[in-house]
C-alpha positions in Angstrom: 0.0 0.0 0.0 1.7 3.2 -1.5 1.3 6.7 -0.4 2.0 9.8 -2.3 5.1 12.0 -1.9 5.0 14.5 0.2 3.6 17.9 -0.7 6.9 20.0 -0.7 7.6 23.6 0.7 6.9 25.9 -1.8 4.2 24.1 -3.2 0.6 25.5 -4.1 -2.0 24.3 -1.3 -5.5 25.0 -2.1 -8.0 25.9 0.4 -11.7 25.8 -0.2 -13.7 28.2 2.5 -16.7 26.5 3.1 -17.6 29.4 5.9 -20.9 30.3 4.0 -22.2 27.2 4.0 -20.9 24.5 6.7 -20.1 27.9 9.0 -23.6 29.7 8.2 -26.2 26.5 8.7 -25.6 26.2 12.5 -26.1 29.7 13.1 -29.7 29.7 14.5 -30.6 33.6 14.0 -30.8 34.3 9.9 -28.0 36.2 8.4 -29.4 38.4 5.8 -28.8 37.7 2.3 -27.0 40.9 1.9 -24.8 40.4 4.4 -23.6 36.7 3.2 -23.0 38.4 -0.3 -20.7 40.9 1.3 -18.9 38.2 3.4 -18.5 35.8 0.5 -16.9 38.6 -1.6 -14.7 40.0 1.6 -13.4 35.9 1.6 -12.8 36.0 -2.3 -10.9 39.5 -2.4 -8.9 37.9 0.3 -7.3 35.8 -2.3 -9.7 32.9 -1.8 -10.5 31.1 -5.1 -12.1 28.1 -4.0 -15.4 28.4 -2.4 -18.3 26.5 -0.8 -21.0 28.9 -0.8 -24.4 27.5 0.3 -26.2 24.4 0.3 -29.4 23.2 -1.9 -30.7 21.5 1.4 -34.9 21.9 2.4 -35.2 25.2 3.9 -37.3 23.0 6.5 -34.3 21.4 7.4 -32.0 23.9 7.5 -33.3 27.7 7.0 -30.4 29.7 7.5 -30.3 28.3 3.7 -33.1 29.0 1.8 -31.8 31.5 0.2 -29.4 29.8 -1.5 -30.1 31.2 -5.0 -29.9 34.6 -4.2 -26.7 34.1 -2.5 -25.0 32.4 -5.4 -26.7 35.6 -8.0 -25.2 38.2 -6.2 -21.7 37.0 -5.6 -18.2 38.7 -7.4 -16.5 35.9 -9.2 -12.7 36.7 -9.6 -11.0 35.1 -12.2 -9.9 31.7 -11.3 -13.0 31.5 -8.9 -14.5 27.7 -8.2 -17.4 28.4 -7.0 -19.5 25.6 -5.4 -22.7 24.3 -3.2 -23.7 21.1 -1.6 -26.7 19.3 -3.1 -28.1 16.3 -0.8 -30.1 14.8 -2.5 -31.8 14.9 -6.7 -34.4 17.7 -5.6 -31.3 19.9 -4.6 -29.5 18.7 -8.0 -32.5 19.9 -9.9 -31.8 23.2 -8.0 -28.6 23.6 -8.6 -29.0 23.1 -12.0 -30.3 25.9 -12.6 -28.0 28.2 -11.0 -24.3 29.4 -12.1 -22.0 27.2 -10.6 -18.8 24.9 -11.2 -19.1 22.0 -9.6 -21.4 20.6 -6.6 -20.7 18.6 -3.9 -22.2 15.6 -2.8 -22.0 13.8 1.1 -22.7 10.4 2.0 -21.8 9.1 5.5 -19.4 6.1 5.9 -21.3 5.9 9.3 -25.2 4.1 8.1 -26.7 5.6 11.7 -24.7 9.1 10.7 -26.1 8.9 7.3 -29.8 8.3 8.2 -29.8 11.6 10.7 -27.8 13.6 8.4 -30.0 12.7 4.7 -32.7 10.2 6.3 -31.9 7.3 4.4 -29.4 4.5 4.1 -26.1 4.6 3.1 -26.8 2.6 -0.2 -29.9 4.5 -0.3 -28.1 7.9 -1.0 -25.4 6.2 -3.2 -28.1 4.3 -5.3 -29.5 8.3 -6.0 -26.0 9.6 -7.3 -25.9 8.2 -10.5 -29.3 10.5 -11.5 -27.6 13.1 -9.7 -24.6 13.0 -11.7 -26.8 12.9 -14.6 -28.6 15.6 -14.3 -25.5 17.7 -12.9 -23.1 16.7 -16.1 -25.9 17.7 -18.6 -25.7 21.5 -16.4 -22.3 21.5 -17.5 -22.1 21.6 -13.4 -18.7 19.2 -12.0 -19.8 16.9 -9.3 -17.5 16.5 -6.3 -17.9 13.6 -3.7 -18.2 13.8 -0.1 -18.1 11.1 2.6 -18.8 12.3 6.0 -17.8 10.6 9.4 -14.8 9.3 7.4 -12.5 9.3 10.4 -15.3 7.8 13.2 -18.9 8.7 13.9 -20.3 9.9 17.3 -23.2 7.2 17.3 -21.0 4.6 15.9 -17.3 4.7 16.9 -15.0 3.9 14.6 -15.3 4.1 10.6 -13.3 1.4 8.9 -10.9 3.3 6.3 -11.7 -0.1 4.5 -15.6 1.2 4.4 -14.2 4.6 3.6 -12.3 3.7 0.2 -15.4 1.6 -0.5 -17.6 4.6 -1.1 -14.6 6.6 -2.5 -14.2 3.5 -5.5 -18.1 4.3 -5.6 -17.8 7.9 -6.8 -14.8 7.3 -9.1 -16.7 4.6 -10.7 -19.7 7.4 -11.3 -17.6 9.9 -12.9 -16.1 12.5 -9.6 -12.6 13.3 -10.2 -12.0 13.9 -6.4 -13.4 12.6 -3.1 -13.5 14.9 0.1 -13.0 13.2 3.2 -15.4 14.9 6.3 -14.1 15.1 9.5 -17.9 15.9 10.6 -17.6 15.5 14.6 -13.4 16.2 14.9 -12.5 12.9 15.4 -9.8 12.7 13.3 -6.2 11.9 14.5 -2.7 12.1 12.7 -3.3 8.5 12.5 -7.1 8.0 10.7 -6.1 10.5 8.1 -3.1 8.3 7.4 -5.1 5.0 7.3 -8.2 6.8 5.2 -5.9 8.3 2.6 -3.7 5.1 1.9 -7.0 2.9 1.4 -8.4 5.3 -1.3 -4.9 5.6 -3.1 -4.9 1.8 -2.7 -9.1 1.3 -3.5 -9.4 4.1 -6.2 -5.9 4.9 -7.7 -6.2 8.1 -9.6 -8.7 9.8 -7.2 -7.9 13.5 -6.0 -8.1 13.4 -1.9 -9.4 16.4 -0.5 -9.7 16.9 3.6 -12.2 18.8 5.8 -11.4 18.5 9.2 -13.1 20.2 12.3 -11.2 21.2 15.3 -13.4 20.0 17.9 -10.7 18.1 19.8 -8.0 21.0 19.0 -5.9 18.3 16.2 -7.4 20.1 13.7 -4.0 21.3 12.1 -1.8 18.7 13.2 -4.3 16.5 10.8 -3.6 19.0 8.1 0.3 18.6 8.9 -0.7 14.6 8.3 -2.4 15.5 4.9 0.8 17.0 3.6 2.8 14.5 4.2 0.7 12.2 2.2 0.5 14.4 -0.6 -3.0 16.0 -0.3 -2.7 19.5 -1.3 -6.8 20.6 -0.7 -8.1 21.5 2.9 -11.5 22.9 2.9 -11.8 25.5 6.5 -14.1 27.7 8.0 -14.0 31.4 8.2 -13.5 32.0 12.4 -13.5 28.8 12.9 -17.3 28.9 12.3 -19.6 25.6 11.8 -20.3 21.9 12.4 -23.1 19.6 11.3 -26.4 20.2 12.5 -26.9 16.5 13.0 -24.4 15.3 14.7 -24.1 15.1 18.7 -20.7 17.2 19.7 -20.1 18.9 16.5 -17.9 22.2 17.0 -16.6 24.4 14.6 -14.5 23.6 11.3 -10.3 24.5 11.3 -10.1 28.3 10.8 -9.1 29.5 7.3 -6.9 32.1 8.6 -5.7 29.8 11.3 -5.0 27.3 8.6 -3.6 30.3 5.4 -0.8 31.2 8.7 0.1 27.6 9.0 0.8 26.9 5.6 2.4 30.3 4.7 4.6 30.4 8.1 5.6 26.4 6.8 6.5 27.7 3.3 3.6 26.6 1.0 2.2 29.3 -1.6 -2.0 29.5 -0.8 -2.6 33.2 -2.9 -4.1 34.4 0.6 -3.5 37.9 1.7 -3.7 36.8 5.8 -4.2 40.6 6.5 -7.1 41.2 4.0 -8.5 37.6 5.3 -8.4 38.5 9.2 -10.6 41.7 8.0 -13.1 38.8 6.6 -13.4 37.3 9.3 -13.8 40.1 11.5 -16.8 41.4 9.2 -18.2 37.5 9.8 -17.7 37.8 13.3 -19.7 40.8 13.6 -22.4 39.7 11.9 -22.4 36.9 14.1 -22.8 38.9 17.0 -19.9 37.0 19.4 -16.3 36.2 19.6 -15.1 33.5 16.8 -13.0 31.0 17.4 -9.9 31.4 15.4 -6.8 32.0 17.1 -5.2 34.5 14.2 -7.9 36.7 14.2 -6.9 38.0 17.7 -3.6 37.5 17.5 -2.9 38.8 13.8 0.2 37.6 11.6 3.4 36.5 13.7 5.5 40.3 12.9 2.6 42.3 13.6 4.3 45.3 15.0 3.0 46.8 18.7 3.3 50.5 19.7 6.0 50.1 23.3 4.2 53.4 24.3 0.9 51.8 24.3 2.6 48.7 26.3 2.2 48.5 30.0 6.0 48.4 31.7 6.9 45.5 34.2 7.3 48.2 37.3 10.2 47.0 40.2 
């Protein structure tokens, strides 16, 4: 069982914000459309050109996202932008289909009792609904991205083989998706599980593009990215703040922070097109429309040689 080289210093990393969708959908006071728009576009101006911006989900479900449409029309899209949304099911395929996007991504949980509270159906019941999905998607000219939640362990059911994992991966290859994203939906994930999920795909589905979206409920967040580039992944999805979770699944906290995540890989010598500055004012316009403190460590602290005024310093006295 092979891995892939290591991603080098000085390499490109990609980072997908997925802030205005996984961060937005726990937030239980609505955020008005406006004000999503102006956050997205704060995110992208950053430097961000990979972004998750809203789910086709039922508004019943989830209504922080019903406005999913208008969110996606009123967007800037630099050039180079990716822009995406999840779609759960066909309904929210036949939705997206309609709207200007690149690709879409798909989730199906690894975990059957996961998958049945986050979709309400059985594993091979979602995956027996992709192939109409891709379908549909592929004729929109839309891309189709595959998700597997609770790929490192599941709150209700412990641990997720990586065997089970690579199974569902071979699954999505086989329907056409040119890369697989790997949720870490409750922050489960250790150095080690990422290392076991990511050589079972290589080994299962040779060819596939890994992609890895960890949450830092457990505060391992980065030291699973840190395992991710030395297996050769080089796409971590984050949350702006540190914002979000799954709204169906017991302990969920809030996904790694994009600019804790951007100062990692910059400060470790990889290239991610981020200005960290113009990203901690993104987040700072999130957090106020938030209305509390985020979690992200760099918004407070700023970049590492952010200056400070001695004057305005208190002095040690004795």
């Amino acid at each position: 069982m092979s891995s892939k080289a290591p991603a080098p210093a000085g390499s490109r990393i990609t980072i997908c914000e997925v802030g205005p969708r996984d961060g937005f959908q726990n937030e239980k006071t609505f955020i008005p459309t406006a004000k999503k728009i102006e956050i997205a576009n704060a995110l992208l101006a950053s430097g961000l050109r990979h972004m998750q911006v809203t789910s086709f989900v039922s508004p019943r479900a989830v209504p922080q996202l019903a406005d999913a449409e208008e969110v996606l029309a009123g967007i800037d899209r630099p050039e180079g932008a990716w822009i995406t949304a999840l779609v759960p099911n066909l309904r929210g395929a036949e939705r997206a289909a309609q709207c200007r996007l690149d690709a879409v991504h798909t989730v199906v949980s690894a975990s059957e009792t996961h998958n049945r509270k986050n979709v309400n159906r059985s594993i091979e019941g979602s995956l027996s609904e992709f192939p109409a999905v891709f379908e549909r998607l592929q004729a929109a000219g839309i891309g189709v991205e595959g998700g597997i939640a609770t790929a490192f362990g599941c709150p209700f059911e412990g641990v997720v083989p990586a065997e089970q994992v690579a199974r569902i991966a071979r699954r999505y290859q086989e329907l056409g998706a040119e890369s697989v994203s790997l949720g870490d939906t409750t922050g489960m994930a250790t150095p080690l599980t990422v290392r076991a999920a990511i050589r079972a795909i290589l080994a299962e589905a040779p060819g596939l593009d890994i992609h890895l979206h960890f949450h830092n409920t457990r505060g391992v967040g980065l030291a699973c990215v840190m395992t991710g580039l030395s297996e050769g992944v080089t796409h971590y999805d984050a949350a702006v703040g540190g914002l979000g979770g799954c709204p169906f699944a017991a302990g969920a906290t809030g996904n790694i922070c994009t600019e804790d995540l951007a100062y990692l890989l910059q400060e470790s010598g990889y290239e991610t097109g981020v200005d960290l500055d113009r990203l901690i004012a993104a987040a700072l316009l999130a957090q106020e429309a938030i209305g509390r403190d985020l979690p992200g460590q760099v918004i407070k602290a700023g970049p590492r040689l952010k200056r400070h005024d001695p004057e305005l310093t208190a002095t040690a006295a004795g």
